[in-house]
SEMIBA-176471 format. One line per field, with one value per residue (C-alpha): x, y, z. Coordinates in Angstrom, 3 decimals, decimal comma. Layout:
px = c(X; ...)
py = c(Y; ...)
pz = c(Z; ...)
This chain:
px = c(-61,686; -58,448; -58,156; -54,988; -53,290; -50,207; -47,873; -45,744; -44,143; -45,606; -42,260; -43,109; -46,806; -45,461; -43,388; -45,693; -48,276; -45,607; -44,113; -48,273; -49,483; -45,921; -46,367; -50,583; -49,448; -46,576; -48,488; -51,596; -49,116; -47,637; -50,412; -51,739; -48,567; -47,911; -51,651; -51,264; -47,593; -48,957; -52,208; -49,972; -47,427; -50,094; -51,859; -48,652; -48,034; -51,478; -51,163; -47,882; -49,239; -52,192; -50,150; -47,709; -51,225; -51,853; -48,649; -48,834; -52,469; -51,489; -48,206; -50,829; -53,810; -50,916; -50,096; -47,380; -47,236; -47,937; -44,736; -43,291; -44,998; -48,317; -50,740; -54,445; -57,086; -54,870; -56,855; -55,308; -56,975; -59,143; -62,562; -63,809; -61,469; -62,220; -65,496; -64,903; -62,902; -65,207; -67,857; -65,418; -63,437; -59,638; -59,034; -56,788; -56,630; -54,502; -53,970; -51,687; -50,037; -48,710; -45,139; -47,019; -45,682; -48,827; -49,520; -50,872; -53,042; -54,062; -56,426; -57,891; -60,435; -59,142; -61,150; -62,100; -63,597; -60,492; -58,949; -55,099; -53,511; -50,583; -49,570; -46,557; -44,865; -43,979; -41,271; -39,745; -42,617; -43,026; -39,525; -39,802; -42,846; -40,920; -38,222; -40,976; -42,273; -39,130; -38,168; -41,619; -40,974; -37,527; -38,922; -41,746; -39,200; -37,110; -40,477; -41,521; -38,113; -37,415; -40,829; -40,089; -36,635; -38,543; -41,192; -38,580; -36,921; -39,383; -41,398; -38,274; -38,094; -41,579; -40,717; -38,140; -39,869; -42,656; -39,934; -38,054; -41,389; -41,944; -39,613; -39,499; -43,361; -42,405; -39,587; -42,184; -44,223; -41,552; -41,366; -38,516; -40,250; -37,628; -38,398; -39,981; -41,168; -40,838; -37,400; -36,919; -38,395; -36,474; -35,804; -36,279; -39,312; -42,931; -45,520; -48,152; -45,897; -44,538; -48,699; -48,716; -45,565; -47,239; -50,194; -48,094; -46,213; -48,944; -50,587; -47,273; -47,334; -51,273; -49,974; -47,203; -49,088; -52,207; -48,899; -47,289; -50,364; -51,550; -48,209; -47,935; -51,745; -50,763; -47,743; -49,350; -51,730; -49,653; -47,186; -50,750; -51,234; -48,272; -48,637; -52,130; -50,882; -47,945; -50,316; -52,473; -49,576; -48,485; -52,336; -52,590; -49,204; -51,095; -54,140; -55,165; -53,556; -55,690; -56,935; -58,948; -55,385; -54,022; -56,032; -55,715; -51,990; -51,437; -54,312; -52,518; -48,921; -50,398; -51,863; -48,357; -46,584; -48,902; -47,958; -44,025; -44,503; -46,855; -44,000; -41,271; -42,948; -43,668; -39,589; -38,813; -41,309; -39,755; -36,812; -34,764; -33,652; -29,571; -27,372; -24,809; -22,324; -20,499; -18,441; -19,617; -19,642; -23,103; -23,156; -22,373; -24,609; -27,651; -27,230; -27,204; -29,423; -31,778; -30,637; -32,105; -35,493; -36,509; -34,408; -36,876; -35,595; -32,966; -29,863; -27,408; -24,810; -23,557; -20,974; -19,753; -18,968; -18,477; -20,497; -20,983; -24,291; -26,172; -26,702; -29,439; -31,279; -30,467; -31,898; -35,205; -35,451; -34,516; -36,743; -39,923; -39,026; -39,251; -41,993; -44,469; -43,389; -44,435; -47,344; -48,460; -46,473; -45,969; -42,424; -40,024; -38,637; -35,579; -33,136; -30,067; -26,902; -25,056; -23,127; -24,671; -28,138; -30,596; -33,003; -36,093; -38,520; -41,465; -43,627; -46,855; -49,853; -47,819; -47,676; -51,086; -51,351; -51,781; -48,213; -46,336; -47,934; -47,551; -44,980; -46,322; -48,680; -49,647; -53,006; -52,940; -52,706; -54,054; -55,988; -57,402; -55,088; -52,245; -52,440; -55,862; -55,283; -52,402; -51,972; -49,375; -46,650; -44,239; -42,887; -43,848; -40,684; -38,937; -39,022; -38,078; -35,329; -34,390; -34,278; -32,245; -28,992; -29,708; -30,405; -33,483; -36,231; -38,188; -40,796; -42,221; -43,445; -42,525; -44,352; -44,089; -43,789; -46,916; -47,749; -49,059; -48,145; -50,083; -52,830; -53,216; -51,724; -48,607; -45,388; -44,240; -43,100; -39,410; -38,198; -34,613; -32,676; -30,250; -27,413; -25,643; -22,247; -21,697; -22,819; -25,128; -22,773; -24,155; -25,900; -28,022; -26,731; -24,030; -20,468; -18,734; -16,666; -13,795; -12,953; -8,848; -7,953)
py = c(-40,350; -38,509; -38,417; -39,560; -37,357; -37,855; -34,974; -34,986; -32,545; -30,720; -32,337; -35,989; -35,462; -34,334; -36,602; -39,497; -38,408; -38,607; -41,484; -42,801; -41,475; -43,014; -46,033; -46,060; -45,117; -47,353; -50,382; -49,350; -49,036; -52,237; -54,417; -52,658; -53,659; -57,387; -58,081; -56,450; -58,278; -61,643; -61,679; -60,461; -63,264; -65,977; -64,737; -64,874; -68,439; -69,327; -67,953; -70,046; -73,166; -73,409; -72,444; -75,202; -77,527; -76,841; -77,565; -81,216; -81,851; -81,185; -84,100; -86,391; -85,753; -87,241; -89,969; -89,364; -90,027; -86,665; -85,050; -82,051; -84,385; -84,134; -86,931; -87,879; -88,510; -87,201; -88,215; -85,513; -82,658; -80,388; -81,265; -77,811; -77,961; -81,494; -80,664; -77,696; -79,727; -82,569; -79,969; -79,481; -75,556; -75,115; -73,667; -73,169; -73,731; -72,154; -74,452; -72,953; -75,715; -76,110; -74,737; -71,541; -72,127; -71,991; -74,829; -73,781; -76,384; -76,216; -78,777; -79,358; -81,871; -84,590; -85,412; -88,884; -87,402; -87,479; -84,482; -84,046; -82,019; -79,994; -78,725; -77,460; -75,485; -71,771; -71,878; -68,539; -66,514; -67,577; -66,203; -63,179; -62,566; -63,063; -60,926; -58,297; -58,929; -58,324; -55,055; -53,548; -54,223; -52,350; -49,475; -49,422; -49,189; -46,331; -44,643; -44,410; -43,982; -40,815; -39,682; -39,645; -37,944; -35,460; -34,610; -34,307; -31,643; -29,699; -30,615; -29,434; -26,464; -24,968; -26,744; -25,151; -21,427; -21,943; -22,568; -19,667; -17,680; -19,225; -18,017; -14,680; -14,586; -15,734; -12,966; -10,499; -11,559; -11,550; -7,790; -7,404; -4,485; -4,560; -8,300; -8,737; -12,546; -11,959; -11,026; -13,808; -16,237; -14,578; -17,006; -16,630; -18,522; -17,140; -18,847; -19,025; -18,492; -15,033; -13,923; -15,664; -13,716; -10,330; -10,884; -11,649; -8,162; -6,302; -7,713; -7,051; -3,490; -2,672; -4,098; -2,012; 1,120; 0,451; -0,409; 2,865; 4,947; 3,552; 3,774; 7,325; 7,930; 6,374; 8,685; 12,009; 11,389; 10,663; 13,563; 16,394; 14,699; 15,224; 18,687; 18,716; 15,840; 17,490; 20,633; 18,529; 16,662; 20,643; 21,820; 18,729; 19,825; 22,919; 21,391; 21,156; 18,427; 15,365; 12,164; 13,836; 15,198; 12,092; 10,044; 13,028; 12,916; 9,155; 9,354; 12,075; 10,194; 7,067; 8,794; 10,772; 6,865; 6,105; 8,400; 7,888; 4,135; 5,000; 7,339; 4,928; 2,062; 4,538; 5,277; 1,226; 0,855; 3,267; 1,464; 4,478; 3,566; 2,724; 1,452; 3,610; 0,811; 0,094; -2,802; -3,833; -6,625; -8,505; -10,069; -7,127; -4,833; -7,157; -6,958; -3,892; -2,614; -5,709; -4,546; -0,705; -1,700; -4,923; -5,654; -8,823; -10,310; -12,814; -13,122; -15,442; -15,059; -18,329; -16,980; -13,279; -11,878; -8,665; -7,800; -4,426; -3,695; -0,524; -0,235; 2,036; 0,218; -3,147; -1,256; -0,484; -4,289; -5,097; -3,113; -4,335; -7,534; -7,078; -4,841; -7,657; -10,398; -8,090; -7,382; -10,058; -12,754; -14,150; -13,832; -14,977; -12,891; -14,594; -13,806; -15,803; -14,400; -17,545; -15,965; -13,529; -15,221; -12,799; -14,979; -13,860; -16,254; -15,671; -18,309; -16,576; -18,265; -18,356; -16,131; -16,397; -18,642; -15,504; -14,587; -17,504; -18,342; -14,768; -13,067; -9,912; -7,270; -3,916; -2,978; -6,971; -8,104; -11,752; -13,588; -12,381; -14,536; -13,195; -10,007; -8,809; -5,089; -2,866; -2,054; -4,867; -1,915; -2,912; -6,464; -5,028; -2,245; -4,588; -6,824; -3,602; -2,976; -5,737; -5,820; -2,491; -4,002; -7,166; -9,683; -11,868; -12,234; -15,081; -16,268; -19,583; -20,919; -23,560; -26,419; -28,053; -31,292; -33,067; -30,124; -27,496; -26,649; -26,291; -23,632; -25,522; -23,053; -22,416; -22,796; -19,959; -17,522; -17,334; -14,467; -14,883; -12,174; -14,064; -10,958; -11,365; -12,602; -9,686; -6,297; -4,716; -1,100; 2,278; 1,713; -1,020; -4,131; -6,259; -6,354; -8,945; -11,041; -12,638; -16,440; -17,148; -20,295)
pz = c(89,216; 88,062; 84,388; 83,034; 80,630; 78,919; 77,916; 74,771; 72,875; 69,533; 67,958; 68,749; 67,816; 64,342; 64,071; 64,808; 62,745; 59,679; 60,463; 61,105; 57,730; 55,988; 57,216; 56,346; 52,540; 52,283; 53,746; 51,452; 48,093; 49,057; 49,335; 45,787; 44,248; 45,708; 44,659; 40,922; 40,423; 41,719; 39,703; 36,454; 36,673; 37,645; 34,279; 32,528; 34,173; 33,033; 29,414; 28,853; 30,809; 28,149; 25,178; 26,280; 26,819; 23,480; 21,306; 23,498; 22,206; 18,701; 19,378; 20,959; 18,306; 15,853; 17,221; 19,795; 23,350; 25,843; 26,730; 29,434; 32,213; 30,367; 30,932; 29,990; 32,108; 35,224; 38,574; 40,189; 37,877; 39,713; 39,466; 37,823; 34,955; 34,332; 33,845; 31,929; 29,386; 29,524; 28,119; 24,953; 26,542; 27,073; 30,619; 33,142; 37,236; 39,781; 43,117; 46,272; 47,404; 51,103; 50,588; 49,136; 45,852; 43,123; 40,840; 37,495; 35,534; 32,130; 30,360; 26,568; 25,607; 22,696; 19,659; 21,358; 24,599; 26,982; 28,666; 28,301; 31,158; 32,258; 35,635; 36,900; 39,935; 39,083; 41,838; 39,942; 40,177; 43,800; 44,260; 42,494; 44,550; 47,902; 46,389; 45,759; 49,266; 50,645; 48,868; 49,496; 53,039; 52,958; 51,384; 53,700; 56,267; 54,356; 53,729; 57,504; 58,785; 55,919; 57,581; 61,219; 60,276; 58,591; 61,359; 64,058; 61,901; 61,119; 64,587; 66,169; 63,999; 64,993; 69,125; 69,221; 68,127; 70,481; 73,233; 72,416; 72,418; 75,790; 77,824; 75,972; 77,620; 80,678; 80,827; 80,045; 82,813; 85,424; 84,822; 81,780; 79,671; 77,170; 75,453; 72,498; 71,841; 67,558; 68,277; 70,271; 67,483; 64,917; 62,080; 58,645; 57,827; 58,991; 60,041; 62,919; 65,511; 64,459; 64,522; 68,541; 68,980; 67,527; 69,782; 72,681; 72,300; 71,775; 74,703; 76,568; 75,145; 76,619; 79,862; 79,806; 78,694; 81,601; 84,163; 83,428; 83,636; 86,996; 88,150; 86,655; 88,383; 91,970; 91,755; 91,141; 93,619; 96,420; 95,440; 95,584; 98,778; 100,475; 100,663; 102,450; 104,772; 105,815; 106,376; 108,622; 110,477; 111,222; 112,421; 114,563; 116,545; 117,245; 118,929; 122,105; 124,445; 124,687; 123,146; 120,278; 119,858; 119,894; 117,778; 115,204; 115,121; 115,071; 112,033; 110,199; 110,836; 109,454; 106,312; 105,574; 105,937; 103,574; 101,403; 101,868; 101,476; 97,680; 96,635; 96,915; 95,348; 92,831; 92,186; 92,577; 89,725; 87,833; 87,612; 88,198; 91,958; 91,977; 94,803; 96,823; 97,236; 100,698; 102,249; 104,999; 107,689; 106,994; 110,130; 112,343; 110,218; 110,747; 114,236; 115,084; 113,062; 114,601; 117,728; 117,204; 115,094; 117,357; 120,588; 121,734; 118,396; 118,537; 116,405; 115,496; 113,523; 111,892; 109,055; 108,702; 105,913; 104,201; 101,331; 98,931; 99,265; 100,339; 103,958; 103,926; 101,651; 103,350; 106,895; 105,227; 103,991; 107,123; 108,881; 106,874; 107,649; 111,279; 111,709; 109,536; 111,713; 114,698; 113,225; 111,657; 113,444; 116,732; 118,901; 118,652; 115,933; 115,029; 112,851; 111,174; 109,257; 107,414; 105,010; 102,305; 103,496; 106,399; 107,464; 109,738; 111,285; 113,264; 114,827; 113,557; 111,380; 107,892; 105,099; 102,943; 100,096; 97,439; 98,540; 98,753; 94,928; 93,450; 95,904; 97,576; 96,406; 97,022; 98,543; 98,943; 102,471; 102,013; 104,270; 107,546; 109,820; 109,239; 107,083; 107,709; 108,065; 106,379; 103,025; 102,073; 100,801; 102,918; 101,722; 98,520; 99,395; 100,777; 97,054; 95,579; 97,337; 96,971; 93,554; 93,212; 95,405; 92,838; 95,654; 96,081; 98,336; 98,960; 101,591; 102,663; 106,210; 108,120; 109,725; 112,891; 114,025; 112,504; 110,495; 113,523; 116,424; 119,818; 118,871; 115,643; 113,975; 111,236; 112,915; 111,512; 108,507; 107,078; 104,934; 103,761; 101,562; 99,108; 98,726; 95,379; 95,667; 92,969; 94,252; 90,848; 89,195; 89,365; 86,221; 88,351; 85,902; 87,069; 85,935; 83,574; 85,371; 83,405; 83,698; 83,929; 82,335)
């Protein structure tokens, strides 16, 4: 069975648990004080009731008939005090009555063995009661309501510091080397977040440190092998014809692509890759170039238009594009200009899972359908590249009717290039653009 969760926000939870804990402690206070003001003024009732009781035996011990609604022998006396007074003790009787107003008796025993009694409704201290009732209820009220105001400002204090610290993170982790999450958090009170957001920079810091010194690593070593690979590409033009030959050279070419391919991923990590800027005619650009890398690929050109960008940097994107659909695909290769959008489609097995989830990775080809060989630098370039003329890459693949297609396989992969409708300055940000209005 799926288990049901239920996702709320730290600011809610705080502020129920306030307003919970107000409304326990009012509720808990309330009862305390209804019970302690209705036992006091039923003791007062009961205090005056007998002293009244009293004064009215002394009248009718004289002589005189009972007054205040006094009577003797009363039928209606409550069997326990009649028998209390009938054994010679004063005492008193509260009765709730049907209207919930309480009827206090009081009874003394006469010299000549009868019981005089007095009973009366205390309709006030029912109604101060209510009244009591009735204000403890509002302040109840006032006390759970000032609560739940008060947890959703400080819940949304500390929400809103975790959110802040949040996407600060989730910069971090989408490559932005220059955020720090305590900065981000700022504020002038301290608490547990500002210790998550130290841990998260210096977590972000090690990253960055191990980053830079693989990157620094991968680097060096394909710059000390360049020289020996280019020294073996030049001894293998000097050997014999034949296929030993061959399979040397197309080895040693392989290896010094290799190489190439690790030294400019090297310089797009770097960050110190800018754009030579052109105008040019997307559509027209695409094609030709298309035209010269692939000419089995199809294009079509739905809108033209021209865009700053940097060609040669576009034609390697370009290029990487086509050459993993033909190696990894299935024809046709097509490609689509609508716009600033390239779009290239081949109906091949799919991209892998890994990618689509994480976006490509070097020395990553993914699974053995599609990407099984290679050393998954060149969508990995591509990104880059990407990334320096400021546009964005994205892949995702394409199902056919009723989710294959003959072979049972993916109906295909789709990488499109979003170009930015503003080209990215020398300095590789992107300029201000000022609103009229």
């Amino acid at each position: 069975m799926r288990r049901f969760t239920l996702r709320t926000g730290i600011r809610w939870k705080i502020t129920l648990a306030i307003a919970a804990v107000g409304a326990l402690v009012a509720v808990a206070l309330s009862l305390v004080v209804h019970s302690a003001a209705r036992v006091s003024m039923l003791e007062s009732a009961r205090e005056a009731q007998l002293a009244n009781v009293n004064v009215i035996a002394r009248f009718v011990e004289a002589g005189r008939k009972p007054v205040l609604g006094a009577k003797i022998n009363d039928p209606e006396l409550p069997a326990a005090l009649r028998e209390k007074a009938r054994s010679g003790r004063r005492g008193t009787y509260v009765q709730e009555s049907r209207r919930g107003v309480p009827q206090v008796w009081a009874a003394v025993p006469l010299g000549n063995g009868q019981v005089l009694s007095l009973h009366n409704e205390f309709k006030e201290s029912a109604n101060m009661v209510r009244d009591l009732d009735r204000a403890l209820v509002v302040g109840s009220i006032s006390v759970v309501v000032a609560g739940a105001a008060l947890g959703v400002l400080i819940g949304g204090q500390i929400s809103r510091r975790l959110r802040k610290a949040a996407a600060a993170a989730q910069r971090v982790a989408h490559g932005d080397p220059d955020v720090r999450v305590r900065d981000a958090v700022g504020g002038v009170v301290r608490d547990e977040t500002d210790d998550l957001a130290r841990a998260v920079d210096a977590m972000a810091d090690a990253l960055q440190q191990r980053l830079e010194a693989e990157r620094r690593v991968t680097a060096d070593i394909a710059h000390e092998l360049r020289t020996p690979v280019t020294g073996l590409l030049t001894a293998a033009e000097l050997l014999p014809p034949g296929r030993p030959t061959e399979l040397v050279r197309d080895r040693a070419q392989a290896m010094r692509a290799l190489v190439e391919d690790v030294l400019e991923v090297a310089r797009l990590d770097s960050a110190s890759e800018r754009a030579e800027l052109q105008d040019v005619a997307l559509g027209e650009f695409v094609s030709r170039r298309v035209t010269a890398l692939m000419p089995e690929a199809s294009v079509r050109v739905v809108a033209d238009e021209i865009v700053s960008t940097d060609p040669r940097r576009l034609e390697r994107i370009l290029g990487n594009l086509l050459a993993n659909a033909a190696r990894y695909g299935q024809p046709p290769v097509q490609v689509d200009i609508e716009g600033r959008v390239v779009r290239v489609r081949d109906y091949g097995p799919g991209f892998p899972e890994a990618l689509l989830r994480e976006g490509p990775s070097r020395f990553r080809t993914g699974s053995t359908d599609r990407a099984g060989v290679g050393h998954g630098l060149g969508l990995t370039i591509a990104e880059g590249q990407a990334r320096v003329l400021g546009a964005r890459l994205t892949f995702r693949n394409v199902a056919a009717p009723g989710g294959v297609d003959r072979e049972g396989a993916a109906a295909g992969a789709v990488a499109v290039l979003w170009l930015p409708e503003h080209a990215p300055t020398a300095t590789g940000s992107f300029p201000i653009i000022k609103l009229s209005g």
